[in-house]
N, C-alpha and C positions, 0 to 999 in steps of 0.2 A: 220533762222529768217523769221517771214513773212512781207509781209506789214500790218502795222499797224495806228492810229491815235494817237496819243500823243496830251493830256492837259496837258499844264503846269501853273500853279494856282499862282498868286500873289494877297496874302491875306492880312487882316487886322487880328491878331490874338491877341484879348485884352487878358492880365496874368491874370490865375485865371476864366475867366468867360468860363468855360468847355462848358458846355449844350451848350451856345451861338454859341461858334466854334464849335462845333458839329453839330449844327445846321445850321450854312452857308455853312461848308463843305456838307452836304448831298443835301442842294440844290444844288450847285455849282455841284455833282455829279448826280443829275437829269438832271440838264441841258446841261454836258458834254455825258451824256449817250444819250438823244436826238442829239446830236449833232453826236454822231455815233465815241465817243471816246473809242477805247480797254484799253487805261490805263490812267487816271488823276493820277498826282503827285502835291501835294503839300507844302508850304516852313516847314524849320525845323520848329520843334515845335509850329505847326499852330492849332491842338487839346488845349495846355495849356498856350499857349503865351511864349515869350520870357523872361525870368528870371534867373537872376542873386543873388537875395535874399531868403530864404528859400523855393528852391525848392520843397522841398518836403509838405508844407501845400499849396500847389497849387490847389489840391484837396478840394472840401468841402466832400457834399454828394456821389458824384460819382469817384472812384479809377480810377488808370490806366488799370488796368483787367477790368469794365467796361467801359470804354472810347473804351478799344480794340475791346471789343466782338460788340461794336455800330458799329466801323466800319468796322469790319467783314462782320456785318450784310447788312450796305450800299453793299458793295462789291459785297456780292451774290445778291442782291435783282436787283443790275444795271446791273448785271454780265459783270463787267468790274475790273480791278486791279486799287486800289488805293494804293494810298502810302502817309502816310501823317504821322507828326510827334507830338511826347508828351514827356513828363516829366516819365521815365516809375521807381515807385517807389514799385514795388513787390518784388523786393531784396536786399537780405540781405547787398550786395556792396554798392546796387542804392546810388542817382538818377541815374540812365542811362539818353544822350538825345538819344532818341528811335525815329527810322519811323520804323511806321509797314507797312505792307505789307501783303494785302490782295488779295484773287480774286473771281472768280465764287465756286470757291470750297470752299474757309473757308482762313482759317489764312495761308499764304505763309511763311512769317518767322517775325523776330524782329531784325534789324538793329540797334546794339548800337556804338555810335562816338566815333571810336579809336583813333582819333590825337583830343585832344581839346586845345581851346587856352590857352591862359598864366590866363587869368579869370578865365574861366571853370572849370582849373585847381583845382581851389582852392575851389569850389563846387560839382563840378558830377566825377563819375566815368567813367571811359575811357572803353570801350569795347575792345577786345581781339580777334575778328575773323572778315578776310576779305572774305564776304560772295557773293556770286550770287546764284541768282534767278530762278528760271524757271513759266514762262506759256504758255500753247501750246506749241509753236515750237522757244519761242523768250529766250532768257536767259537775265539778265539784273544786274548790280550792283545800291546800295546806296554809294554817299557818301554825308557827309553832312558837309556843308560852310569850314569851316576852312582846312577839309580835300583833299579839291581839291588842294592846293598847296603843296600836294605831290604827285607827279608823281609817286613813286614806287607802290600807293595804285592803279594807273588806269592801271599801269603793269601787277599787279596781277591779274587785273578783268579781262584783256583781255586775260591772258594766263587762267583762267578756263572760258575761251569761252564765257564772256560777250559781246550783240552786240550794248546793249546802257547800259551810265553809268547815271543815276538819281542822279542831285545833286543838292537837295531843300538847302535852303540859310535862315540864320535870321542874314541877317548883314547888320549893319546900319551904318548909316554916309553918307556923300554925297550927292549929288543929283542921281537923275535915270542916267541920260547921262555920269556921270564920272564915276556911278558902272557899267554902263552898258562897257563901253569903258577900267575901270580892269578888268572884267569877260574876254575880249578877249582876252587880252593880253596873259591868260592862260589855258585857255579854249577850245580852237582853238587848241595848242597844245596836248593836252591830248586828243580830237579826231584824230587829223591827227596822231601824234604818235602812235595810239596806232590802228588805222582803227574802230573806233567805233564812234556810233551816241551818241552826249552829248545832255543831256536837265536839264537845269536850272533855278529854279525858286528862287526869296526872297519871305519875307514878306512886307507888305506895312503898310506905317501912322503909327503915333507915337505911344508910350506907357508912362503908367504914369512910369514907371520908370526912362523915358527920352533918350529912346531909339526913333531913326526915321530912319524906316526904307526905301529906296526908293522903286521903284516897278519895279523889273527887271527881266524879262524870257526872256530868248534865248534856241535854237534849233541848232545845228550845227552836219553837216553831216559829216562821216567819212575820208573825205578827208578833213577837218577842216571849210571848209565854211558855213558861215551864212544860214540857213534853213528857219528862222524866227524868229525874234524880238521882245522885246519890254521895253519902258524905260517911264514911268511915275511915278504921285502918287493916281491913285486909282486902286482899286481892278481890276483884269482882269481874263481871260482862253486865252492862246493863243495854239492855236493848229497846231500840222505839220504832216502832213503822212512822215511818214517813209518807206524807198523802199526797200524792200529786196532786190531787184536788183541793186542799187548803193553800199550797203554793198558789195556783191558779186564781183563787180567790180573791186573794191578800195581793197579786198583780193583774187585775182586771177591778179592782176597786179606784178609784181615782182620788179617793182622801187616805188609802192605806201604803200605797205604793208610789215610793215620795221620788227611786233613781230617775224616771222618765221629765221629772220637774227642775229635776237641776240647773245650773248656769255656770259653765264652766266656765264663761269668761271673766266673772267676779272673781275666780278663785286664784287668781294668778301669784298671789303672795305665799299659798300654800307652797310654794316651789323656790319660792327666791331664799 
């Protein structure tokens, strides 16, 4: 890994109005790129908003294969990795909830949400592959909101050599301070478990659906500690350098760096 700067985006993403989020995202990505960020990540489905009723006309004029190549395009023009999420409806399955993932070169990959919740269920299609990333020297997983409250998904990221896991959020209820105060409870361990750098963002402000989302990103370093914060209700970027050298640490330690001690063959019940 190298060192790097990490944004993490708590957005306002109104359902339906694409161009709009499109268009705050690419500021938002200017002004992260002045800022001297190598990757902004932002909350699920911040391209098309949060929805739960016919996903799939969420679209007017502009598709998700348009939505994508826009943000491709941010990606190279900033030459920085974004990551930000849509309603992705070009298959035959779909809806997928998708974050893409772009960089200086072009399209990295398409992250679709393999655990959804008990809602979701009943709307979008579940994805099938637990994926990492690479840019430069850094490898990195998605997962998105409902998905972090499974540990075996940040298992896997870490054993194909993920060294941060990205997990943008569209989950509401709450205020900032009590989501912020569940995000550690669980969060905290999926870094320190696993020796990997966690960064977490939601969406922020309400939607007509009647969804309110609060506004929470955090940073947490592979030894599980707070890196940097944040709990309100308007828009933000919060940013943390990331040290390759505390990675390094925390997996060349032999009582902090627990993946290399495992036993997989105890674990066979996890699967049946």
């Amino acid at each position: 890994m190298d060192d790097l700067k990490v944004a993490a985006v708590c957005m306002n993403a109104a359902p339906g109005k694409v161009e709009k989020n499109l268009a705050r995202i690419q500021s938002v990505v200017l002004e992260a790129s002045r800022e001297g960020a190598n990757i902004v990540c932002f909350p699920e489905l911040s391209v098309t908003g949060y929805t739960l009723k016919n996903p799939l006309d969420i679209y007017n004029q502009l598709d998700s294969n348009k939505a994508i190549d826009q943000l491709v395009r941010m990606a190279q023009d900033a030459r920085l990795v974004l990551i930000a999420g849509l309603i992705e409806n070009a298959s035959e399955k779909g809806p997928f909830i998708t974050q893409v993932v772009a960089g200086p070169k072009g399209l990295i990959g398409l992250y679709r949400k393999t655990h959804l919740s008990p809602h979701e269920k009943k709307i979008y299609t579940a994805g099938d592959r637990i994926t990492v990333y690479s840019s430069e020297n850094t490898s990195f997983g998605v997962q998105l909101c409902y998905e972090a409250h499974f540990p075996e998904i940040s298992t896997i990221m870490a054993l194909k050599n993920a060294d941060i896991l990205f997990m943008p959020h569209a989950s509401p209820r709450g205020d900032a301070k009590g989501k912020l105060g569940s995000w550690l409870r669980h969060l905290k361990a999926r870094a320190f478990d696993n020796g990997v750098y966690v960064v977490a963002c939601n969406q922020v402000g309400n939607t007509d659906e009647g969804f309110s989302f609060p506004g929470v990103a955090v940073v947490l370093g592979p030894d599980g500690q707070v890196l940097a914060k944040h709990a309100g209700e308007t828009e933000t970027i919060l940013y943390s350098v990331l040290n390759a050298g505390m990675l390094q640490d925390v997996r060349q330690h032999r009582m902090k760096y627990f993946i290399p001690q495992r036993r997989p063959g105890l674990y066979g019940r996890i699967i049946q």
